[in-house]
N, C-alpha and C positions, 0 to 999 in steps of 0.2 A: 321984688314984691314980697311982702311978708305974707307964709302961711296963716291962713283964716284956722283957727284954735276951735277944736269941736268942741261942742259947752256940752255934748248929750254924754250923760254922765255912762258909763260902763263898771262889769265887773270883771277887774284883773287878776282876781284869784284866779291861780292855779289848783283843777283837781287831780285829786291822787286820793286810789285807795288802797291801804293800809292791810296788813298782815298782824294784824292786832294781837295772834297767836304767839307772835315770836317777838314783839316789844310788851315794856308794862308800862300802865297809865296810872297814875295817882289821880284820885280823885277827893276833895277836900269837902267834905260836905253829907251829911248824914240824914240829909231831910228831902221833903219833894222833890226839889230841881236836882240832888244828888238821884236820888231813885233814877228822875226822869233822863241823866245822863246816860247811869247806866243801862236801864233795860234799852237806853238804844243803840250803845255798843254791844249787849249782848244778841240784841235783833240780828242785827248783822254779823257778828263773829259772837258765836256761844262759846266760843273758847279762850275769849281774849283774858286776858292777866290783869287785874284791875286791885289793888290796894284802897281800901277806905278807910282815910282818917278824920274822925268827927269828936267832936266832944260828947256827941250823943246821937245815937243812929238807931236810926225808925226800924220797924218793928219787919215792915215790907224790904227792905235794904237785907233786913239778918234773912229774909225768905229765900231771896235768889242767891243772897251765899250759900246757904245749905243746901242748894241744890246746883250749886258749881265749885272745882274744888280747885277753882283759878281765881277766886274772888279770898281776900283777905281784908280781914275789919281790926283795925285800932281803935277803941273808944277811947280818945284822949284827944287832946288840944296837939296843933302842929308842930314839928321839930324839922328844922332845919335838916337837919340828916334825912328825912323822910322822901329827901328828891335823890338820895342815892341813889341809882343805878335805875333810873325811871327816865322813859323816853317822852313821855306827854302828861302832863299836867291838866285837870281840869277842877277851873275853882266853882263852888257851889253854897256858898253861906250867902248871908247877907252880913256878912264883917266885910266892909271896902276897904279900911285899915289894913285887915289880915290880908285880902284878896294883893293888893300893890305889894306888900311886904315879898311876899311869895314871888310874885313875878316879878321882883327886882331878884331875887337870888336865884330863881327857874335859868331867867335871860342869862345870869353870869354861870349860868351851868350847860348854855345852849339848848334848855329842854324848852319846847315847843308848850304854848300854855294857853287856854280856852277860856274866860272868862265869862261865865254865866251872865245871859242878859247887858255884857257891858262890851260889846261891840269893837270900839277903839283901843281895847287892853287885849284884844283877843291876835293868836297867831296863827289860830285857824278857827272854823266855827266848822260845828257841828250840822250835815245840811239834811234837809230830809231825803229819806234814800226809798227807791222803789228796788224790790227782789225779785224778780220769777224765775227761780232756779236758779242759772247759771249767769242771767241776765242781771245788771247792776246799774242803778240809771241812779244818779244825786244830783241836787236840786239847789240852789245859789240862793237867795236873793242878795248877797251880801251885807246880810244880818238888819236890814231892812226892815224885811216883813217875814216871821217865821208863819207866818198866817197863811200869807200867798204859797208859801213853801210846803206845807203842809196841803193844802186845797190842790196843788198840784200832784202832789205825791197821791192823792184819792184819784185824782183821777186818768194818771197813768196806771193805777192797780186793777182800775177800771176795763179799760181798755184797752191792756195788753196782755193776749188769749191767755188761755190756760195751759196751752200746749207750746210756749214759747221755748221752754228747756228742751222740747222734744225737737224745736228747730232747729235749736242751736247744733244741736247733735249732728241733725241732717246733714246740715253745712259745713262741721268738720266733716265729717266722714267724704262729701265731693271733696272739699277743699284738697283732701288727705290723697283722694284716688285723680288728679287731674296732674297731666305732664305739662313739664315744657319750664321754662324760665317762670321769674318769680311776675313779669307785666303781663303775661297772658295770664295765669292764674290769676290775677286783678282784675282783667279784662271780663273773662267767665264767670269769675263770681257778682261781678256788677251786673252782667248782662241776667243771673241770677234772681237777683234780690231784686233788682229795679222793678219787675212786675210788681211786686208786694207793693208796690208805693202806684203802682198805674202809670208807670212813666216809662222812656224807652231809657233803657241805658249811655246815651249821648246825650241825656238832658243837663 
């Protein structure tokens, strides 16, 4: 008997987050949706490495370089050489010519490349991220709806205390003081956390 084929569509991306500190990202693009990429990689990593090459970059783009001294600006047109020794790629104009150009020679350099707004050219997308200290929650829709993604991200900022860094801490610190093999320490810390959700730990 042949398998019935689920039609309900999913998202297969794999998440993973990034040490943005110790790779550098090109980003192509010197206007809003450049800004808008960057200030959200620096949300999350204020240290990240970021090269900007535009023919012409906004005035807010020169503001956060001068106040990081991991941000670099080219005001010039693209150069192949420019994916030198760059691990992530994100394009940001509205040249679609130039955007495919790029990630036909990105792909033959195996750098990893984001394509603004264009979904199907993209090798990974940028998701909305929530922070509370130490805690790091990122948000899918698989380039769908940045909408939903964002309305999400409000309201886990929302609803997840003020004091969540401080738990995290808590938890190591049991974590750190409890004996025995690595499945009882599993055991302890579920029977832990389970309260926080009102459920027993064998649910």
């Amino acid at each position: 008997m042949a398998a019935v084929e689920n039609s309900e569509e999913r998202n297969n991306l794999f998440p993973i987050f990034l040490k943005l500190e110790e790779l550098h990202t090109l980003i192509v693009g010197g206007g809003n949706v450049g800004l808008e990429k960057i200030s959200g990689l620096l949300k999350s990593s204020p240290a990240a490495r970021i090269t900007v090459v535009a023919e012409k970059i906004s005035d807010e783009i020169r503001n956060l370089a001068s106040q990081s001294k991991y941000i670099f600006l080219n005001e010039r047109s693209f150069r192949i050489r420019d994916l030198q020794n760059k691990d992530l790629v994100i394009l940001a104009t509205d040249d679609k010519a130039l955007h495919e150009r790029i990630r036909i020679q990105a792909r033959k350099k195996r750098i990893l490349v984001n394509v603004a707004d264009t979904p199907d050219l993209c090798d990974f997308y940028l998701g909305s991220v929530v922070t509370k200290g130490n805690l790091k929650i990122g948000i899918s829709t698989n380039g769908k709806s940045p909408t939903i993604a964002k309305r999400m991200r409000e309201y886990f900022e929302e609803v997840l205390p003020d004091n969540t860094n401080q738990l995290l801490d808590n938890m190591q610190k049991i974590r750190d003081r409890i004996k025995g093999d690595f499945r009882r320490k599993v055991d302890v810390l579920n029977e832990i956390t389970a309260s926080w959700l009102g459920k027993s730990s064998s649910d």
